[in-house]
Backbone bond lengths (Angstrom), bond angles and torsions (degrees), N, CA, C in turn:
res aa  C-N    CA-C-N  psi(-1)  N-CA   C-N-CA  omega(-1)  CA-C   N-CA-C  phi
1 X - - - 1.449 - - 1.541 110.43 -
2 X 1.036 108.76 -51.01 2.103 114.26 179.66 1.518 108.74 -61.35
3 X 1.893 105.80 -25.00 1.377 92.32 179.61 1.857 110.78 -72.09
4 X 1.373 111.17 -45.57 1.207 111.74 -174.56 1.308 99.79 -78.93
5 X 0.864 161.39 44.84 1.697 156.04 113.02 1.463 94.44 -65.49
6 X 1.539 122.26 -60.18 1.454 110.32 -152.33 1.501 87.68 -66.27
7 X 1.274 125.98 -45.00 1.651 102.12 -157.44 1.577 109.00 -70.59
8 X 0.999 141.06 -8.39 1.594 151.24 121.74 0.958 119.79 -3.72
9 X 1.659 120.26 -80.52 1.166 139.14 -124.21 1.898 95.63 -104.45
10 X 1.340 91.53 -65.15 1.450 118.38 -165.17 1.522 118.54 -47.63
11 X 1.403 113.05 109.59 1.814 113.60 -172.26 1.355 113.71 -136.29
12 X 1.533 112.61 99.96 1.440 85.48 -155.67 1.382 97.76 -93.53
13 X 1.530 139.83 12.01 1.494 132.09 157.77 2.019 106.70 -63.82
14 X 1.308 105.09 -34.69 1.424 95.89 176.13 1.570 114.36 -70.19
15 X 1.686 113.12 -29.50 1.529 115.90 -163.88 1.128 104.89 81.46
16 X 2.138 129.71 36.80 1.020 90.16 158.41 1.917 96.71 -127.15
17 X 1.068 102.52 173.60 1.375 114.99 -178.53 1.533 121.14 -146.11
18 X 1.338 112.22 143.89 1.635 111.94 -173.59 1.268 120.21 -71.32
19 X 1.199 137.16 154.89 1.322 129.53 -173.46 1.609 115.91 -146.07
20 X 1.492 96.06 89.47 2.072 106.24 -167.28 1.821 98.45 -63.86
21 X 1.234 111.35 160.24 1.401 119.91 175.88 0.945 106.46 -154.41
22 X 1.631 145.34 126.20 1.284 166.89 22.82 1.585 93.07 109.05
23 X 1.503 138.36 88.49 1.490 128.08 -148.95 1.602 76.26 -114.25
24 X 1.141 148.12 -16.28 1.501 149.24 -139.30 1.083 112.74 -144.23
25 X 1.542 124.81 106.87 1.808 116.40 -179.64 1.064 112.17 -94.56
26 X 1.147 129.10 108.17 1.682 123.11 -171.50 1.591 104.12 -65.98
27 X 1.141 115.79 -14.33 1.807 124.72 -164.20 1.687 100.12 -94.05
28 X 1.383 119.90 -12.38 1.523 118.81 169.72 1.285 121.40 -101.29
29 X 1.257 113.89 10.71 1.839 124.98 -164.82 1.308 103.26 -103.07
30 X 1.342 110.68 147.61 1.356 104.57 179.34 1.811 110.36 -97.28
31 X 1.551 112.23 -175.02 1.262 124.94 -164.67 1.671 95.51 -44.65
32 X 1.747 98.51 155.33 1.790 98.32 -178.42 1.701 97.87 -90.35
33 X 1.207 112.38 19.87 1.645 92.85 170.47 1.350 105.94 -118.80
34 X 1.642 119.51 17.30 1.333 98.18 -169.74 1.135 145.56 83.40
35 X 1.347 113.78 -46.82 1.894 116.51 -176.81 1.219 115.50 -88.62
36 X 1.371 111.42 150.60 1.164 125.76 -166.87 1.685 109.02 -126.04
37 X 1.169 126.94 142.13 1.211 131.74 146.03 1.612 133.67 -91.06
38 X 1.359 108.24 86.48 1.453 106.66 -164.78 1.808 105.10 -74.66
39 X 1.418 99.75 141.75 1.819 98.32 178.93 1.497 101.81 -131.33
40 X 1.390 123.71 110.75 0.828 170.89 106.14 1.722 113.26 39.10
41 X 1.177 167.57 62.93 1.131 137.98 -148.52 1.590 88.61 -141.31
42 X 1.207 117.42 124.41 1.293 125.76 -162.50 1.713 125.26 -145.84
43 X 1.614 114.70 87.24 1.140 116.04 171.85 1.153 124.59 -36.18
44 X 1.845 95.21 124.72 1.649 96.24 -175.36 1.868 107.96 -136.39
45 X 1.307 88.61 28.34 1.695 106.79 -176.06 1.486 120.52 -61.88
46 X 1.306 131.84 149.84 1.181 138.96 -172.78 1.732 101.15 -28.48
47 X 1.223 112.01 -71.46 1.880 119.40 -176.84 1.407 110.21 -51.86
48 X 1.414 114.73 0.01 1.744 104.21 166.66 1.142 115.90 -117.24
49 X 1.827 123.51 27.31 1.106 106.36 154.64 1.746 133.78 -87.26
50 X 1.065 134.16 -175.65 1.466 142.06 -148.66 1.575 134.99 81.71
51 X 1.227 107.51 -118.80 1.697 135.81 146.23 1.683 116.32 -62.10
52 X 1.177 113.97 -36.68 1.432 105.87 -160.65 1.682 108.33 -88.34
53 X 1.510 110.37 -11.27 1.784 132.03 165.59 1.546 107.77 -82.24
54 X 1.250 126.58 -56.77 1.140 136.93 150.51 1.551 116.75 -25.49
55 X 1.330 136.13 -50.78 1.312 136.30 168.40 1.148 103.82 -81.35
56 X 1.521 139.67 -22.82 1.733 129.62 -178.54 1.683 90.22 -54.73
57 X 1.386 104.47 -63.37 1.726 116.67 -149.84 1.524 91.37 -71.32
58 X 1.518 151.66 -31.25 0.834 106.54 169.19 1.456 122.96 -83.86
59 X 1.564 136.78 -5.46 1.099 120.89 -178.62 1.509 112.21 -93.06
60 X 1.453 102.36 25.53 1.816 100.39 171.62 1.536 95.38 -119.21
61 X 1.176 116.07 -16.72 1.198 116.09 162.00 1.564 135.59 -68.73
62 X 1.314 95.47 -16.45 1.386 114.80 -179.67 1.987 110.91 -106.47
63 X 1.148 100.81 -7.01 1.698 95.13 165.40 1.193 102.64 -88.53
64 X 1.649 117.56 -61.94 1.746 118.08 163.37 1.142 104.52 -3.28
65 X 1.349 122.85 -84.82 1.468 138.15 -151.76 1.587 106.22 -67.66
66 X 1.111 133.98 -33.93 1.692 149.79 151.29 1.183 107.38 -19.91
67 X 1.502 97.67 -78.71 1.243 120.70 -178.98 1.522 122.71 -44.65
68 X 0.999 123.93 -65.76 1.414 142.57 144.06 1.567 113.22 -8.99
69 X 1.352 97.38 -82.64 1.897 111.95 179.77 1.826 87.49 -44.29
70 X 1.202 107.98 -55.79 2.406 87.04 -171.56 1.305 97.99 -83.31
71 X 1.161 128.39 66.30 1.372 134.83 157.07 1.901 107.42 19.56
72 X 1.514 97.88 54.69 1.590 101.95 160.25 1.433 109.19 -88.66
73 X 0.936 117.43 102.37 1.670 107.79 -172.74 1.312 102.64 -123.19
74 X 1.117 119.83 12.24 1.802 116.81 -173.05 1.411 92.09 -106.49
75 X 1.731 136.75 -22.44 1.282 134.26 173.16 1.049 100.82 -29.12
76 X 1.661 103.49 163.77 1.539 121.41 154.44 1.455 106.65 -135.14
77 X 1.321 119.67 163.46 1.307 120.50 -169.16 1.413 113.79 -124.89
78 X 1.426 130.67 145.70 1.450 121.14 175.01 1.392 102.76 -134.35
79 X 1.477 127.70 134.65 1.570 119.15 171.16 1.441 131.43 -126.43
80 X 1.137 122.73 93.97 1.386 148.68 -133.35 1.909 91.14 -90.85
81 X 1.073 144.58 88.49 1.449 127.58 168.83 1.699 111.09 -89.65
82 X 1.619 122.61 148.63 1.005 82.05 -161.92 2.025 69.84 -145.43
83 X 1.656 103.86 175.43 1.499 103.94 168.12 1.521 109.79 -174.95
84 X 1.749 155.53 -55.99 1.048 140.39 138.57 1.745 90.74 -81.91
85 X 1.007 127.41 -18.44 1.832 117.40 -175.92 1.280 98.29 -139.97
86 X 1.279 96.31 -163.49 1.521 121.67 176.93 1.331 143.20 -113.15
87 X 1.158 144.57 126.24 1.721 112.93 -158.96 2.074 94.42 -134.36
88 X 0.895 118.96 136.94 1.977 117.99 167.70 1.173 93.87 -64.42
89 X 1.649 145.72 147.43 1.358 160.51 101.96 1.362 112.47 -61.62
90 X 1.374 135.01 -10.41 1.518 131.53 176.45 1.615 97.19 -175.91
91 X 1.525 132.58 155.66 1.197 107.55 155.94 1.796 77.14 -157.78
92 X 1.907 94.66 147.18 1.082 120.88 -163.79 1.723 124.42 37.41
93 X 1.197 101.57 46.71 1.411 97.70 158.37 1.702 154.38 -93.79
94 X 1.283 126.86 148.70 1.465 110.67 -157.80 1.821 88.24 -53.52
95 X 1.516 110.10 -172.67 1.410 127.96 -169.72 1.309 104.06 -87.22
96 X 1.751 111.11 -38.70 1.203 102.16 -179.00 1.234 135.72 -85.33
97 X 1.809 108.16 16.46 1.693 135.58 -163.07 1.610 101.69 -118.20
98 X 1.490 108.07 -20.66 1.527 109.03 171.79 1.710 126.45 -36.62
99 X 1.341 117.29 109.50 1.133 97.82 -162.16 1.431 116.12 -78.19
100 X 0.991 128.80 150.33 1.736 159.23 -154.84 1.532 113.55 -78.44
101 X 1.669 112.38 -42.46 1.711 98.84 157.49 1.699 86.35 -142.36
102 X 1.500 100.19 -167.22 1.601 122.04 -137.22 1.473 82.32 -153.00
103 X 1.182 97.94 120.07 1.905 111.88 151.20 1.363 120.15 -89.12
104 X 1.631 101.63 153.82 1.518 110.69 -151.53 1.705 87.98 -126.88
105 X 1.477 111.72 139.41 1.392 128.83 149.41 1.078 133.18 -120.24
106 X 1.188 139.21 -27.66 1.399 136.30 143.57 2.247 87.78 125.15
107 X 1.400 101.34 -165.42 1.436 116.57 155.45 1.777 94.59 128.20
108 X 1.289 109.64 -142.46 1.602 144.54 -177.88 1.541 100.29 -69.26
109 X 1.840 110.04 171.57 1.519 101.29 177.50 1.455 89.02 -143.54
110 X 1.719 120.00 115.94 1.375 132.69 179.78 1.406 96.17 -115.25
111 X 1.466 127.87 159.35 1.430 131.20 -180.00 1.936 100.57 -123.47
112 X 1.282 91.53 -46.52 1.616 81.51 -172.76 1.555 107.37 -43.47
113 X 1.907 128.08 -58.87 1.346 92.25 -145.43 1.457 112.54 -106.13
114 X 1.751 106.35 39.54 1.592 109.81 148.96 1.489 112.59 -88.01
115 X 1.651 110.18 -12.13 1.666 106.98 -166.30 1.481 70.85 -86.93
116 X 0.976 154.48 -94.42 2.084 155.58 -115.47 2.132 72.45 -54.67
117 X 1.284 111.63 -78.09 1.291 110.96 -136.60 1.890 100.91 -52.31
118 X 1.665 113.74 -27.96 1.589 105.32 -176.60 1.851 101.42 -69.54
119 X 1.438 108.34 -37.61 1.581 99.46 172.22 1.604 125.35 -38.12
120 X 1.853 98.55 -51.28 1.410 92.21 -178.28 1.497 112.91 -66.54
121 X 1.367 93.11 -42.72 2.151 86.66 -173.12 1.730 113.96 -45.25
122 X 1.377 120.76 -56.33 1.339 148.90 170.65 2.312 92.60 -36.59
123 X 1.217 115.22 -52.45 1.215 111.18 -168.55 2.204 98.80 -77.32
124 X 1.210 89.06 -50.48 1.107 69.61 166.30 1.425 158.76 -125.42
125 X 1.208 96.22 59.43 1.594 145.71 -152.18 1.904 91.31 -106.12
126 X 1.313 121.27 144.56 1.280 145.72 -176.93 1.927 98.19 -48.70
127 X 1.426 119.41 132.10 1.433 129.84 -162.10 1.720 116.51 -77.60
128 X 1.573 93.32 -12.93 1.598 109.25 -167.15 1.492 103.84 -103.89
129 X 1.673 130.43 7.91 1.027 134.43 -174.43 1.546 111.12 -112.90
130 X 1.341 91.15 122.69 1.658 110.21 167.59 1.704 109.34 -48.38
131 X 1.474 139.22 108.29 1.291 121.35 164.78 1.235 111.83 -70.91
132 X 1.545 99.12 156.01 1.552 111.26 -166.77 2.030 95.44 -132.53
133 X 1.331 119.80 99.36 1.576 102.36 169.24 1.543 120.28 -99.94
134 X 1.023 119.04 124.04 1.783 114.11 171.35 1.555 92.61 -134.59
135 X 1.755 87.21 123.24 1.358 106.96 179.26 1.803 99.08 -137.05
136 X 1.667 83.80 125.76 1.763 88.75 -175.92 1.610 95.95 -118.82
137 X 1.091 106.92 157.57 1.880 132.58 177.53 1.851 108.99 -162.68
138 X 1.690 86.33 146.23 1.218 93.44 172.41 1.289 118.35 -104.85
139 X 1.393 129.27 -8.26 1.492 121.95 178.60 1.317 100.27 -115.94
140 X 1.654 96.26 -166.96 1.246 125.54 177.21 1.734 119.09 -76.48
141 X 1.060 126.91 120.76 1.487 105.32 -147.44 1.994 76.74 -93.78
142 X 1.357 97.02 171.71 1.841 106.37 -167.67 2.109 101.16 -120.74
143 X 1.305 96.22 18.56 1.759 102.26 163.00 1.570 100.02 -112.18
144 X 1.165 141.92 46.36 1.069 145.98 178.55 1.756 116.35 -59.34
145 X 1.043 127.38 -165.67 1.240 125.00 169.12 1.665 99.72 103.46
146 X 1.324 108.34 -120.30 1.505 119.96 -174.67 1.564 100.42 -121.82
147 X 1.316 108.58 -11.13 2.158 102.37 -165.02 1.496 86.39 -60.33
148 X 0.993 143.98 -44.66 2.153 133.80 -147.57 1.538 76.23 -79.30
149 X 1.131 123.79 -64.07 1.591 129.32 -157.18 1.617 108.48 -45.97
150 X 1.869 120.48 -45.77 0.775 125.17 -171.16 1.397 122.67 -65.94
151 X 1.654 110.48 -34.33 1.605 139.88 175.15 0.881 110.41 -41.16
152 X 1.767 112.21 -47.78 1.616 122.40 -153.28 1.627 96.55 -84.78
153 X 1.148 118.14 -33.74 1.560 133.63 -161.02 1.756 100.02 -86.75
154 X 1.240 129.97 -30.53 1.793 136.63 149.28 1.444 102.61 -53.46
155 X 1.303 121.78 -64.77 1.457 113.27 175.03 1.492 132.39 -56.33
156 X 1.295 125.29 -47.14 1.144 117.85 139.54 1.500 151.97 -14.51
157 X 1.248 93.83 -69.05 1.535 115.17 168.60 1.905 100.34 -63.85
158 X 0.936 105.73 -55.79 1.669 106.09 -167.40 1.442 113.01 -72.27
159 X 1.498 130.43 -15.02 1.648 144.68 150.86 1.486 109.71 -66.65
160 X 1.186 122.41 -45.46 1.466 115.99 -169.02 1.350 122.25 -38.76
161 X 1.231 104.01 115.85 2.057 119.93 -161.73 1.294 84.13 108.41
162 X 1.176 147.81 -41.45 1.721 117.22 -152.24 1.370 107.71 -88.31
163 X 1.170 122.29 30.78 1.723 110.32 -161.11 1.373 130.81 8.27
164 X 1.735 106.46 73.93 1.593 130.05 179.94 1.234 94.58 -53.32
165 X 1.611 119.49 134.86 1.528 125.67 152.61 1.783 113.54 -103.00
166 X 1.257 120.80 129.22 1.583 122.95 162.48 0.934 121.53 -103.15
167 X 1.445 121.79 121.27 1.118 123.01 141.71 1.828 148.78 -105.84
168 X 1.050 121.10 95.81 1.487 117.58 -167.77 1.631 110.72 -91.98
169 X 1.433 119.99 150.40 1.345 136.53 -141.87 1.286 95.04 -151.71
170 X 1.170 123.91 131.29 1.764 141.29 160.13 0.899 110.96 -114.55
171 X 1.461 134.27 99.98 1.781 145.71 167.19 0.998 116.11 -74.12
172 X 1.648 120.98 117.01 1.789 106.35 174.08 1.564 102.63 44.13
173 X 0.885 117.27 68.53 1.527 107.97 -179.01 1.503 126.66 -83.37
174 X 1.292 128.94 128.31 1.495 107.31 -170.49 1.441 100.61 -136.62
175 X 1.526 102.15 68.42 1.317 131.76 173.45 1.715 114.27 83.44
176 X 1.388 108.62 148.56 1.461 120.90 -163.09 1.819 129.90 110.71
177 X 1.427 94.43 6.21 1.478 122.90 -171.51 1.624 88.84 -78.14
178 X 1.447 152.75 -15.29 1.372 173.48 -122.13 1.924 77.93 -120.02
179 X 1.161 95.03 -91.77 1.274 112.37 174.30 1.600 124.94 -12.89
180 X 1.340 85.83 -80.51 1.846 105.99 176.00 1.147 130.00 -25.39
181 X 1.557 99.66 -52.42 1.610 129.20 176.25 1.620 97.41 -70.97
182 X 0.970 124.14 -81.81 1.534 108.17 174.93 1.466 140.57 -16.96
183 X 1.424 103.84 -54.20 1.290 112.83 176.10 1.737 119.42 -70.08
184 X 1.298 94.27 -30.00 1.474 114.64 -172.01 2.011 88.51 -64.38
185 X 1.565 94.31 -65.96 1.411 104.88 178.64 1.762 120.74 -36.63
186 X 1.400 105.37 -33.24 1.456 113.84 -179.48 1.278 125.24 -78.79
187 X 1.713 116.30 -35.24 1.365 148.01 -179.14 2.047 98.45 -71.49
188 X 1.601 108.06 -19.32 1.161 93.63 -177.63 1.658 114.57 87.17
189 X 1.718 122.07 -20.02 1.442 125.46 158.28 0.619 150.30 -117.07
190 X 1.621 148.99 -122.67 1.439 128.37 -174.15 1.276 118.18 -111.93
191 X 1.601 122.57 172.62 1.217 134.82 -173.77 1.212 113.09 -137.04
192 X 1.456 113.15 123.53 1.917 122.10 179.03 1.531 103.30 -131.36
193 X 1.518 93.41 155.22 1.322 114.16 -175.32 1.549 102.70 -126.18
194 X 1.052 109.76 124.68 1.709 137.02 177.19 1.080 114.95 -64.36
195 X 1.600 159.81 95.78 1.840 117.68 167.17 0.997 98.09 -90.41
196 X 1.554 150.30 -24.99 1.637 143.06 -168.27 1.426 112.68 -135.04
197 X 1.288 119.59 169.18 1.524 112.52 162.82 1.207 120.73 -48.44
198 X 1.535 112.73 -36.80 1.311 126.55 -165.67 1.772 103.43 -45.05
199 X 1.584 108.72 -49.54 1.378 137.38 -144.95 1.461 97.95 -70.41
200 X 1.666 81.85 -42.06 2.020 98.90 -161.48 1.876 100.93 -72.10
201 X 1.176 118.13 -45.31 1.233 115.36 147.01 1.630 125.43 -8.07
202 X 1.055 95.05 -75.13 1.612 119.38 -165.51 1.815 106.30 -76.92
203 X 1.161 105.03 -29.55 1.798 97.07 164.89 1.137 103.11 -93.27
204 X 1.360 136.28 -23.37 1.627 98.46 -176.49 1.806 105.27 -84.40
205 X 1.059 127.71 -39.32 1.091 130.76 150.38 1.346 115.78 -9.14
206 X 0.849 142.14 -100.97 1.399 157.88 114.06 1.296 112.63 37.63
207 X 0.980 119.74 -54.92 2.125 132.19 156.22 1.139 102.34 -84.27
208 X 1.214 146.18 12.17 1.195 133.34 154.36 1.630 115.96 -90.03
209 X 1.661 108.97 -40.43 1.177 127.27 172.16 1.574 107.49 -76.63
210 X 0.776 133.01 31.40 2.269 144.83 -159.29 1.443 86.98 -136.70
211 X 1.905 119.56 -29.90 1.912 92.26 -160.46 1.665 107.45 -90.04
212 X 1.509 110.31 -9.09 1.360 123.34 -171.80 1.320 101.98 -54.01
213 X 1.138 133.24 127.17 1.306 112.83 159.38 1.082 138.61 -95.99
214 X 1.316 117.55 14.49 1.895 133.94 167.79 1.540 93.97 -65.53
215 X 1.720 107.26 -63.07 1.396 98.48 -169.73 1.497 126.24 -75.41
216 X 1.366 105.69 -2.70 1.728 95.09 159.41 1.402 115.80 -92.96
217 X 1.317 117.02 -22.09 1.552 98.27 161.87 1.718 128.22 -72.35
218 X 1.143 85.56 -24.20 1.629 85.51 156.80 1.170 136.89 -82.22
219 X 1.157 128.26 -18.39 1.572 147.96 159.58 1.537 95.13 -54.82
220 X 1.272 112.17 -79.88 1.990 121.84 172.05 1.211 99.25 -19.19
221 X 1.185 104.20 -96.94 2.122 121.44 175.18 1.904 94.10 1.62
222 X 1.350 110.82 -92.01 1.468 131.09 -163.94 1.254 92.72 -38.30
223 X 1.598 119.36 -57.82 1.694 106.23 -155.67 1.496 107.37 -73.61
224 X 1.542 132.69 -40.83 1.330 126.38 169.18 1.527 101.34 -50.36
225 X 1.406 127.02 -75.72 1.641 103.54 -171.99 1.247 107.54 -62.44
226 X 1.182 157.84 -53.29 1.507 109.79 -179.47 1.039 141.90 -51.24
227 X 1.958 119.08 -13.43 1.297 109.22 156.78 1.436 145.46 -57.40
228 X 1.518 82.83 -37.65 1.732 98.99 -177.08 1.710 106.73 -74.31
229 X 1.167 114.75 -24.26 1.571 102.67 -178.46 1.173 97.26 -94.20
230 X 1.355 136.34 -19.20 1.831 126.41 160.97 1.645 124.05 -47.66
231 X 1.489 98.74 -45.39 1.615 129.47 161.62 1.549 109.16 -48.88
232 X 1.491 112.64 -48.23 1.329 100.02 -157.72 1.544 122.80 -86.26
233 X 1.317 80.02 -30.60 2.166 108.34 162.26 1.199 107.92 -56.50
234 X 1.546 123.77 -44.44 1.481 124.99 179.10 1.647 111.37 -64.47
235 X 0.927 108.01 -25.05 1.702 119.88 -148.75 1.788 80.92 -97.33
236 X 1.256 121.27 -48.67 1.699 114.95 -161.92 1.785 108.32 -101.52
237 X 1.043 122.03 -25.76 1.336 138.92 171.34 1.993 122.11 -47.68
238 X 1.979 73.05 -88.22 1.838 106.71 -164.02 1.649 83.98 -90.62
């Protein structure tokens, strides 16, 4: 087909020539089977008790349910809560075994050893699954230094081929958002900031609607053509 366009198109007494473009990144798509292993990492430190635990569980309750509605049902789920340590609430379970609420203990806020423990789940977690991490906190975690940094950089290295997704989250944050961005930055993905439940809602949501992969190839799709017709306005315009 591109050949017979060019022999169409192509004049080089006019100066003009066809110009194919790459509408599809095969390098931004996720796994061709779809499934995901989402891992879970979920501040559960002294400053998140009340309302602000109450909005964790429902906005993990509400990707669950995301997930679900696009008939991901081959997921598995892992839920990492974490606060001076770390504790499993589920690990590797089908989607529809995800459990429904989350117990709370409160304490300290460390990051490294919920990142070691989502590594192991993620390692030994099903081989055909895309990992998925979203780990939200509201403080400043007090293992600072390089250990969170180092976690993320074990995980990394030990995903490579699996197309690892990150996501890091600052809730009500009252400092440690420094952090977030880093790790997020290290993991290679993204970083959101919460101000209400409302918000926290709306990002996990939001990464729930990220694992589809119709709609990230369609997201792709849009952003390559809008470049090229940004380009082309520039090119015939200015």
């Amino acid at each position: 087909m591109e050949a017979a366009f060019r022999a169409r198109y192509d004049d080089s007494k006019a100066g003009r020539s066809l110009t194919a473009v790459q509408l599809f990144d095969d390098s931004r798509m996720t796994a061709p089977s779809g499934r995901f292993h989402i891992v879970f990492c979920l501040d559960e430190s002294g400053s998140m008790a009340g309302q602000k635990w109450s909005d964790v569980v429902a906005a993990y309750r509400l990707l669950i349910s995301r997930r679900q509605n696009d008939q991901a049902l081959e997921d598995v789920v892992s839920v990492i809560t974490f606060s001076s340590w770390s504790r499993s609430q589920g690990q590797m379970l089908p989607l529809a075994r995800a459990p429904a609420s989350l117990t709370y203990t409160g304490g300290d806020t460390s990051f490294a050893p919920p990142l070691a423990d989502a590594l192991a789940a993620m390692q030994a977690g099903p081989a055909d699954c895309t990992p998925l991490l979203v780990f939200m906190s509201d403080g400043q975690n007090h293992d600072g230094g390089t250990a969170p940094l180092s976690a993320m950089g074990q995980m990394v290295a030990s995903m490579r081929g699996r197309n690892l997704q990150v996501h890091t989250i600052a809730f009500q944050a009252l400092g440690g958002e420094a952090m977030l961005r880093q790790l997020a930055a290290e993991g290679g993905g993204t970083f959101h900031s919460a101000a209400d439940g409302v918000q926290l809602a709306r990002t996990f949501s939001s990464i729930a609607a990220g694992c589809t992969a119709m709609d990230a190839l369609v997201q792709r799709f849009g952003d390559i053509l809008s470049e090229q017709i940004a380009f082309k306005i520039r090119a015939d315009f200015l």
